[in-house]
N, C-alpha and C positions, 0 to 999 in steps of 0.2 A: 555516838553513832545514832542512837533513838533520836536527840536531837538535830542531827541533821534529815532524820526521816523525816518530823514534823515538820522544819523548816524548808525540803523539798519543792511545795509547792511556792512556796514564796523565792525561795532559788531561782526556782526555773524560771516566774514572771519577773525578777527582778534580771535576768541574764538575757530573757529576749528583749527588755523594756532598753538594756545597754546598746545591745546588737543595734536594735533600730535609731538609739542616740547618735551613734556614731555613723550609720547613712546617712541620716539624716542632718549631719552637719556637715557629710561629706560633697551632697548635693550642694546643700547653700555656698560650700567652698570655691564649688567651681561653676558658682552662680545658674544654676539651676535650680531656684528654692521647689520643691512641689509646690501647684496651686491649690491653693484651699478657700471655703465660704465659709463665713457667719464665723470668724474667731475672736471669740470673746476673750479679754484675757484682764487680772488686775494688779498691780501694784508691786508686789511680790517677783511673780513667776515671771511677767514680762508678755511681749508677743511672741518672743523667739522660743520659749518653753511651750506656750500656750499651743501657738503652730505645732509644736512638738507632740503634743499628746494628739492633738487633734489629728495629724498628718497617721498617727501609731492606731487608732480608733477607727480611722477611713474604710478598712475593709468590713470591719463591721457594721457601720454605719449603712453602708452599701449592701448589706445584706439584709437589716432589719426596719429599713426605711420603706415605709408604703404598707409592708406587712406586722410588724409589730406594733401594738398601742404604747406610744411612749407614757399613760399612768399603767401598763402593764410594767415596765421598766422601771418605774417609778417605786410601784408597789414591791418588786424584787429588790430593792435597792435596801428600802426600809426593812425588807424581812430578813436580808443578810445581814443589817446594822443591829436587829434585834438578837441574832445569834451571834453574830461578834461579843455582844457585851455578855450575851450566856459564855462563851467561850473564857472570857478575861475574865469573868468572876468564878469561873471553876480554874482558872488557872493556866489554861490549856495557851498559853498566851501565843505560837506558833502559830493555831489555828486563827488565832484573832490576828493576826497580819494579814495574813492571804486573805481572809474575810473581807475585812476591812477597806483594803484596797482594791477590790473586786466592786464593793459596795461603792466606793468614791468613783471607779470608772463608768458603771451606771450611774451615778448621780450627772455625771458628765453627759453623758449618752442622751439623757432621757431628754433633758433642751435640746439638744442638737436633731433629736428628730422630729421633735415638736416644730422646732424653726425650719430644718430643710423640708417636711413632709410637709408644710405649710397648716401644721393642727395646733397654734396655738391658742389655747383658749383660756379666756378667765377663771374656768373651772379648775383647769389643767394647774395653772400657776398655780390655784389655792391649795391642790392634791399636794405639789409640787413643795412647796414653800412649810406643810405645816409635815409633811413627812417627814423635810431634813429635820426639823426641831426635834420630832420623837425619837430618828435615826440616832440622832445625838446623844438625845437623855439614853437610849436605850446603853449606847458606847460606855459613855460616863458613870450611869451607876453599876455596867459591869467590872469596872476599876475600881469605883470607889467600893466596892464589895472583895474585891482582890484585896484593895487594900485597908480594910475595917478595922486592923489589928497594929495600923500605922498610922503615925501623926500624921504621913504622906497625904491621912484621907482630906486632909483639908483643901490640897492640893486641887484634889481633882475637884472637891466644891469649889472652889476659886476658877476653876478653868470650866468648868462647865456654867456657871453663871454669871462670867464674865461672855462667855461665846453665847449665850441668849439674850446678853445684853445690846453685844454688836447686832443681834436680826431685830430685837426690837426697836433700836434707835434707827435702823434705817426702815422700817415698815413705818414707824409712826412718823416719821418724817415723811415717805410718801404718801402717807396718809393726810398731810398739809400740803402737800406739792413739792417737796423739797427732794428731788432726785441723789440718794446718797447709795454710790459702790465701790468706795475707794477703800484703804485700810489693807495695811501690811499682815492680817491676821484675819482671814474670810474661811467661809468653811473649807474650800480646797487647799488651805496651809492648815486648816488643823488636822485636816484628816492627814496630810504627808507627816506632820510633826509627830502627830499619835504612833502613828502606823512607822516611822522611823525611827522614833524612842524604844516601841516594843519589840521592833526587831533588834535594835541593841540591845537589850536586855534580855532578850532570848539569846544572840550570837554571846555575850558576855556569859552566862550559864551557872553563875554562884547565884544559890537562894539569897545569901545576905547582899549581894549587889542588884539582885534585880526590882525590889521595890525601891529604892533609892532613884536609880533609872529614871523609872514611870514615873516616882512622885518628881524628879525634875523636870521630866517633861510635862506633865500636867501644871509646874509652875510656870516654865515658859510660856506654856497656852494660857496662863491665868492671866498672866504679867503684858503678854503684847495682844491678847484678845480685851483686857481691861483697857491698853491705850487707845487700839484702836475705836471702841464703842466710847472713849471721851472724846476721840476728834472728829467722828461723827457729829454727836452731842455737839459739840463748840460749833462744828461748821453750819449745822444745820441752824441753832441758835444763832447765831450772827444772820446767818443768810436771810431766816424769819423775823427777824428787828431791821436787819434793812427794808425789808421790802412795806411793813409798818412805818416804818419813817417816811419814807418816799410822801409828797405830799400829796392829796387826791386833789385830782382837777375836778371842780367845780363848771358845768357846763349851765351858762347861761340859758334861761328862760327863751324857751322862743316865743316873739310878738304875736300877741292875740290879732288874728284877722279885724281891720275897719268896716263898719256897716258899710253895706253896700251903694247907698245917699253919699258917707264922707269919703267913698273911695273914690267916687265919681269928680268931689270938686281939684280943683287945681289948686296949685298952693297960691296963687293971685286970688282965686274964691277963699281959700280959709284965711289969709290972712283977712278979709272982707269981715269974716264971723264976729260978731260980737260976741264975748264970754257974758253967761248970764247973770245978773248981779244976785246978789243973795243976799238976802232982809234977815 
């Protein structure tokens, strides 16, 4: 019973999050999808998922757009992801669901009002982009402090430095121009996987099962956050040796202008010219 009080909160958002699944496929059934803007979606989840959150998010959206600073959201996002990993490293693992996936729905939010409120700024992206990293480490080494007393902990080394791998191969790729956002394992599938493994292992409820749990699912974030930051890597490499190879055109010289005397003769006068002899 205690544990179903903890898990509560994550009940309730997981039971409205169905509710609205199943409208929301029930529209599309009878071909009425809702209209939606600016849905971004990648590899994984799809557009029909993607629509999905997006469509579940819209009344908030519509509330905090124009009035909230989306790095106000931003900076909420990170301070929840900081107490999720207090929360996992004291144990409280319940609490670090509903955190967690509170955290991932503002991580969602905060572009989405940046793009509709029309505030996106280079600022904004850097706020944006160096939070989720900290967001991250903060997650990770509250796990790996859960789990310090387990081989598991390598687990989560593996899955936390395999997922800094993936935002590094793709910054330093657009850092050369190489547009890279594909990959079956991006922050919005680690945060579901995390946030779905600790709820299993909370719902499951033996102490000797639930490190086991996490440290599996911190392999599977090892395991497809490692492939995906190699097919980055390959793609981006391939894509940066083609565009080296490609050969550069050479643009001929343009003709230096004729003194103003030889541009005057006709070519019946120059053929006339004598070349001058040289002694």
């Amino acid at each position: 019973m205690d544990r179903f009080y903890l898990l509560a909160p994550a009940l309730i958002l997981a039971a409205a999050m169905l509710a609205a699944f199943i409208v929301y496929c029930g529209l599309y059934a009878i071909g009425r999808p809702p209209p939606m803007a600016g849905v971004k979606h990648n590899q994984l989840l799809g557009p029909f998922m993607a629509g999905y959150l997006v469509w579940m998010i819209g009344p908030i959206e519509r509330v905090l757009i124009g009035r909230v600073s989306p790095n106000l959201i931003t900076a909420v996002s990170l301070v929840m992801c900081g107490i999720t990993g207090l929360a996992a490293g004291l144990g409280q693992l319940a609490a670090a669901v509903w955190l967690y996936t509170v955290a991932g729905i503002l991580d969602v939010l905060d572009g989405r009002l940046a793009r509709l409120g029309g505030k996106q700024t280079a600022a904004g992206a850097l706020f944006d982009s160096v939070s989720d990293r900290w967001g991250e480490l903060f997650v990770f080494a509250g796990f790996a402090w859960y789990l310090h007393d387990s081989l598991w902990l390598l687990a989560v080394f593996g899955a936390f430095g395999a997922s800094m791998m993936v935002s590094y191969t793709r910054a330093r790729a657009e850092g050369l121009g190489i547009e890279l956002s594909g990959g079956m394992m991006q922050r919005a599938e680690r945060i579901v996987l995390v946030t779905g493994g600790t709820f299993g292992a909370v719902l499951y409820g033996s102490v000797e099962a639930t490190g086991p749990i996490i440290g599996i699912t911190m392999l599977i974030c090892a395991a497809t956050s490692t492939a995906t930051a190699i097919n980055r890597w390959i793609h981006a490499f391939r894509e940066l040796a083609k565009r080296e190879a490609e050969p550069l055109l050479v643009e001929e010289p343009a003709a230096l202008p004729l003194p103003p005397v030889v541009a005057s003769l006709s070519k019946t006068d120059l053929r006339k010219v004598r070349p001058v002899e040289q002694h």
